[in-house]
N, C-alpha and C positions, 0 to 999 in steps of 0.2 A: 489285348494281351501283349505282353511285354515280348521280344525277342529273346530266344532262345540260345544262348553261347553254345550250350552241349550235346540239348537232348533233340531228337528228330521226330520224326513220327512214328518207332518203335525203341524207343531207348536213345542210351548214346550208342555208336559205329564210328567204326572207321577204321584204315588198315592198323595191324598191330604194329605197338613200337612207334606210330608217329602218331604226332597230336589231332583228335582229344583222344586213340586208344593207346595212353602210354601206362606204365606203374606210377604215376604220378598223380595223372587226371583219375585212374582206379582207388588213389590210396585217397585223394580228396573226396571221393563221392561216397567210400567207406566211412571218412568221418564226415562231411554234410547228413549222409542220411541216416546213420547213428543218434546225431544231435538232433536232428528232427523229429524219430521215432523214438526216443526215449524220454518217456516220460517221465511228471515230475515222482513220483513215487517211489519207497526203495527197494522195490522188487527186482530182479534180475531179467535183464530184457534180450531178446533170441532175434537172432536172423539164422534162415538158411541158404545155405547158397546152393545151386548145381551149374553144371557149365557141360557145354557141349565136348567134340575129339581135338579141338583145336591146340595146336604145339601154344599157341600163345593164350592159351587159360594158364598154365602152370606159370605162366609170368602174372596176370591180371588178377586170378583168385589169390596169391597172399598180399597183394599189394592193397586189395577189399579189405580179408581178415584181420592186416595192419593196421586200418583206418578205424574198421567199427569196433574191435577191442580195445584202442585205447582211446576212445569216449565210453567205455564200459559195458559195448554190447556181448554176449556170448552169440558163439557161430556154431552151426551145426553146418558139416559138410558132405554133400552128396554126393560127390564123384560125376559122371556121366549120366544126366537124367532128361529128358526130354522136357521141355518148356512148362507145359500143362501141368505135369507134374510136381512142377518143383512149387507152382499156382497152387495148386491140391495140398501139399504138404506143409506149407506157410497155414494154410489156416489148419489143417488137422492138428499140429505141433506146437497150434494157440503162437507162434512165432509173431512178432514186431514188424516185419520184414521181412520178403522175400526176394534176392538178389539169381537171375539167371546169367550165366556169360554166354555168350553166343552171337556170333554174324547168321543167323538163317540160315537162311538158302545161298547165301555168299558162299566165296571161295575161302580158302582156308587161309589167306593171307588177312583176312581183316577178322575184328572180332568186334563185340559190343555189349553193353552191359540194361539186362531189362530188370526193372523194379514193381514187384506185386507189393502191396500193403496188408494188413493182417486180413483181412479179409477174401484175401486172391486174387481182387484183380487188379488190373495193372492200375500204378498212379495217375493221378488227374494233372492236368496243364500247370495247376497252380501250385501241387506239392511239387512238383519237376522243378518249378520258379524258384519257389521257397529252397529246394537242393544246390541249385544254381548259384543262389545269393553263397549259403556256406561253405559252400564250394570255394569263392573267392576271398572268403577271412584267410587271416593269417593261421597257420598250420598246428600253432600252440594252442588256439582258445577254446575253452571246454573241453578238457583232455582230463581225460579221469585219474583220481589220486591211486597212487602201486598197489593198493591194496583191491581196488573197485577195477582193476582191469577185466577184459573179456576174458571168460575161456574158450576154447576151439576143442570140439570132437569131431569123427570123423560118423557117420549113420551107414552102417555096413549092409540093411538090409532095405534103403528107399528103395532100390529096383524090384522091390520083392513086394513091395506094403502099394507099389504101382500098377503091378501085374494084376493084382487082387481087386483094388477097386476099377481098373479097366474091364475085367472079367463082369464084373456086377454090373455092368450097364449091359451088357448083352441078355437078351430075354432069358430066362432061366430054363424055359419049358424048350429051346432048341437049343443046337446043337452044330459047329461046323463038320462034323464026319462027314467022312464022303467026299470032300472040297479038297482040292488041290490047290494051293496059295501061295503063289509068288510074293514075295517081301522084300522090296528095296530099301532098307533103311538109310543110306547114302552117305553111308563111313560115320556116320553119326551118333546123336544121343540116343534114338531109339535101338542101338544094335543087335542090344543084349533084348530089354523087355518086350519087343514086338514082335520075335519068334517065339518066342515064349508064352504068350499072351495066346497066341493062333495057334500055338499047339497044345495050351490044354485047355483050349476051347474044343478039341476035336480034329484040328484040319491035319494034313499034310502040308508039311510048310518047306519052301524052296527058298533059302536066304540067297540076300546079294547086298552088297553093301555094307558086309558085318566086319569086315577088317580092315578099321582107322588105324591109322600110323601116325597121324595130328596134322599130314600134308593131305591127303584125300579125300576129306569130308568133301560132299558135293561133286565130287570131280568124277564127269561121264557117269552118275548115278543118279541117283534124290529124283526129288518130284522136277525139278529142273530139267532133267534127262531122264524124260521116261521111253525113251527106245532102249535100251538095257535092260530093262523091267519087261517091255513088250516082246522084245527078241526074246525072253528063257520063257515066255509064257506059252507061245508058239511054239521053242522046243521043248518044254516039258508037256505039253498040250494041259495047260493048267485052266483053272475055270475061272480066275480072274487074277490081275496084277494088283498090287496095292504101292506107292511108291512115296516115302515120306522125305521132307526134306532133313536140315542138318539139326534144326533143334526139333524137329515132329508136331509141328501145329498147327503144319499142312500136308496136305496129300492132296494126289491126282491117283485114278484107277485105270485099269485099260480088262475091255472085254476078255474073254476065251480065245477072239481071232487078234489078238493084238490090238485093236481098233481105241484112240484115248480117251477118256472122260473126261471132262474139266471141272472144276467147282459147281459153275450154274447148273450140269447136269446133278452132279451129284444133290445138290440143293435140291431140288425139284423132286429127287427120287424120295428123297430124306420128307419131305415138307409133302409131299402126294402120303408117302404114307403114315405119318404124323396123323396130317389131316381125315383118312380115311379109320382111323384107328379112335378120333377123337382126344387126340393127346398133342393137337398144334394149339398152341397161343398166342394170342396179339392177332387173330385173324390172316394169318401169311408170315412174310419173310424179311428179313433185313439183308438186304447187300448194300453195295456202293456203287459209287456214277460207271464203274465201269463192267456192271455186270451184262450180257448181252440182254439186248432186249425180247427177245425169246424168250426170254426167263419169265419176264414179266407178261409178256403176252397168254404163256403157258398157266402163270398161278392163278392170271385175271381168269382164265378158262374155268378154274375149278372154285370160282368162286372166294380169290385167296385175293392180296393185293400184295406189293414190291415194293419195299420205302427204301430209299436210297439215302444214304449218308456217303461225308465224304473216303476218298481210300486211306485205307489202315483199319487194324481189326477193332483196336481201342475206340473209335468212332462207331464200328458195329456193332460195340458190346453195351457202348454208352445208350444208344438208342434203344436196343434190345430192352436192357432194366426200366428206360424213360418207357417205354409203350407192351411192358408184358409178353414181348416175343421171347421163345424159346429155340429160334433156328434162323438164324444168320449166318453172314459169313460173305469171301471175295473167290470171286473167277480162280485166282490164282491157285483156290483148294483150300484155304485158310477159312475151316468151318468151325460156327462154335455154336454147340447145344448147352444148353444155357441149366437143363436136367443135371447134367451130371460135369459141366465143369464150367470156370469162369472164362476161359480164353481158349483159343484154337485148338482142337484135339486131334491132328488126322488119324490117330492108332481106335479113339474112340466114334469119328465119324466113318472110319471102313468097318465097325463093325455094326452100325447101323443097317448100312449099307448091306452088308454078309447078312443082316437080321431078315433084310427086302428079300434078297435072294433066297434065303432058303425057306422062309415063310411061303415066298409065293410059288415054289418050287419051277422057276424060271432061268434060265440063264442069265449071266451080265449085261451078254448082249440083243436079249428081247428090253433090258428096263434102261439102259444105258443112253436112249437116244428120246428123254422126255418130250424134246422139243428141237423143233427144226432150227438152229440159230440164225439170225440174222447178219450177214454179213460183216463181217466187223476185222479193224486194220489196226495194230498195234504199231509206229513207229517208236524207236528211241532217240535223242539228237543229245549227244554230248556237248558240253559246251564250258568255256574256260574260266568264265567268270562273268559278272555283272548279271543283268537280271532281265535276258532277252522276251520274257513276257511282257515288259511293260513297252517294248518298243512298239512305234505305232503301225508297223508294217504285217505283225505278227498278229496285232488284235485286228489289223483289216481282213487280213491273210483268214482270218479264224471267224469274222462275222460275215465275209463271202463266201463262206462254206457254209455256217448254216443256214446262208438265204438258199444257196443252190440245193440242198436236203429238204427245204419248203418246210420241215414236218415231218419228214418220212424217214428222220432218225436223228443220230444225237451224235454231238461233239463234244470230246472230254482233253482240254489241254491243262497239265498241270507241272508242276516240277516235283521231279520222287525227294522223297523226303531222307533219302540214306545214299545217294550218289547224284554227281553233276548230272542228269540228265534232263532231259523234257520229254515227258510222255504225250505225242501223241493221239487219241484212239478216235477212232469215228466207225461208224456204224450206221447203214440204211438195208432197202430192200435191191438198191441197183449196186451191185461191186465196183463197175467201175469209174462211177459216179466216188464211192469212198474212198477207191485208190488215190482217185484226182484230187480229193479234199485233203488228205493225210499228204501227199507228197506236195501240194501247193502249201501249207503250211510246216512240214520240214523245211522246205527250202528257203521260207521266210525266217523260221528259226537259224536256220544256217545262216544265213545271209549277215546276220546283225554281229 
């Protein structure tokens, strides 16, 4: 595969206002994927867009609208809509195109632009290429005649047409009443429809995170900060935390005692009662290299198996469809049930979850602790430039560790695909055998 000028491993990123997140590199990738997705026919072609609370959407969404209407696509626009959602409404609205703005789990200085195809989910390696290539034409070519320009409206009721099919995936025959529900939504997309969602499910719902300004998405809230989420759980003595991030297509949970859940827990609870229900496929679960091996250890238990792809969700969704799974997903909380959407849903994987709890009329925290993890060390190593992986002290540094692991656990070095850094992660049954490993290979990385 060709090198990638724009796109990462969840879209393009990168800080607002410098390149590739400028109004320019937005107004290029409006017309590349315009021209790509408009066919040859002369029906009238749709993209929708949503974006997250970020001050710098209102710069990058007309700079889009600019692009794809005048190669003659029409735009429908969302306003503030959570990820998954805007996935779900690209193919309800029969749309060409589905464009999200959004940095995640980022701070609100950066922002990024992710693309679903008519179908929901997100684009493949080679349409990305294909945007890339028109991306780089000159600015005039295939620009539609005054009369075939785009139109733009604005869709006043997606949080509304969201709420409703989020509601439908919860069992019909229960009910949240009774539950007292803390909700982080983290200055974000989910602000509006995820108290809303948990409140006419039934519950009592404690918001935190509903008041974006365009500077606090994320900031000391979201699934990133889930002590904010845990502290009002403990003072409202609430019976579980739910904590999403900035565009909601992940979450992390935390018990009644404050205590955190992670992805692989919640996987495991999701995928035990799947499986116990007779409504799991592909025989287990899709995560990636970095999910604990616990996890795996726990689904071998129940007679399930763990296929590992590499990290990013678009890898777990791509295997999911290759092999008939319906519950994948990353550590990080980034779950996706394949039932009821294409890409990460954390508003739709808590109520899974909400479905466990009140079905088996248990607390969070008797199901919250499926499995005992196996020790495991995340570093991060920042670093300025060049490509400290291929140095040869890094790949010594990293095949010395996992002679000393023998077997009795896994090393995962990689570089994140949305910021300079080097992840990282090792995992056995001795701690401080993995401290040694993860810190003997930081300091090679560092070193170069």
């Amino acid at each position: 595969m060709s090198k990638r000028a724009y796109f990462g491993t969840d879209g393009i990123r990168g800080q607002a206002n410098k390149h590739p997140m400028t109004a320019e590199v937005a107004l290029r990738v409006g017309l590349a994927a315009g021209k790509l997705f408009r066919s040859q026919d002369d029906r009238r072609h749709l993209v929708v867009i949503g974006k997250d609370t970020r001050l710098s959407g209102y710069m990058i969404e007309p700079a889009l609208v600019a692009g794809l209407t005048s190669v003659g696509m029409d735009v429908r626009l969302f306003g503030p809509l959570p990820t998954p959602a805007v996935a779900m409404m690209t193919r309800s609205m029969r749309a060409d195109l589905g464009i999200m703005i959004s940095a995640s789990h980022n701070n609100f200085a950066d922002n990024g632009i992710k693309l679903f195809g008519p179908d929901g989910y997100k684009l493949s390696d080679e349409q990305e290429l294909k945007i890339e290539a028109l991306m780089d034409e000159g600015l005039q070519e295939g620009l539609a005649a005054p009369r075939d320009l785009g139109r733009v409206k604005r869709i006043d009721d997606a949080q509304a047409r969201y709420v409703e099919i989020v509601k439908a995936t919860f069992p019909r025959h229960l009910s949240l009443s009774g539950l007292r529900i803390v909700i982080d939504c983290a200055n974000g997309a989910a602000y509006k429809v995820a108290p809303t969602a948990l409140y006419e499910l039934g519950a009592e719902v404690i918001s935190l995170g509903v008041t974006p300004d365009g500077t606090n998405i994320n900031e000391e809230c979201g699934s990133t900060h889930p002590d904010a989420m845990a502290k009002l759980v403990r003072e409202y003595r609430a019976d579980i935390g739910i904590a999403l991030d900035g565009d909601a297509d992940r979450l992390v949970i935390c018990d009644e005692k404050g205590l955190v859940v992670d992805g692989d827990q919640i996987m495991a609870i999701i995928a035990a009662a799947f499986a116990k229900a007779g409504a799991l496929k592909g025989g287990g679960v899709v995560a990636t290299v970095m999910s604990n091996l616990g996890l795996e250890r726990q689904l071998g238990g129940l007679g399930l198996t763990l296929e590992r792809t590499s990290v990013g969700d678009r890898y777990v969704m791509q295997r999911m469809r290759e092999g008939g799974f319906n519950v994948g997903g990353e550590q990080s909380g980034h779950l996706i049930l394949s039932d009821f959407s294409t890409t990460g849903d954390g508003l739709i994987a808590a109520l899974q979850v909400l479905a466990v709890m009140v079905e088996s009329g248990r607390p969070m925290s008797a199901l919250a602790r499926q499995f005992e993890p196996v020790p495991q060390l995340l570093e991060n190593v920042r670093f300025a430039g060049g490509k400290p992986l291929e140095a040869k002290a890094v790949k010594e540094a990293i095949a010395d560790g996992e002679a000393r692991l023998n077997g009795a656990g896994r090393i995962v070095v990689r570089a994140s695909g949305t910021e300079p850094l080097i992840r990282i992660m090792a995992e056995g049954d001795d701690p401080a055998l993995v401290r040694k490993v993860v810190g003997d290979i930081a300091a090679a990385v560092k070193a170069v």
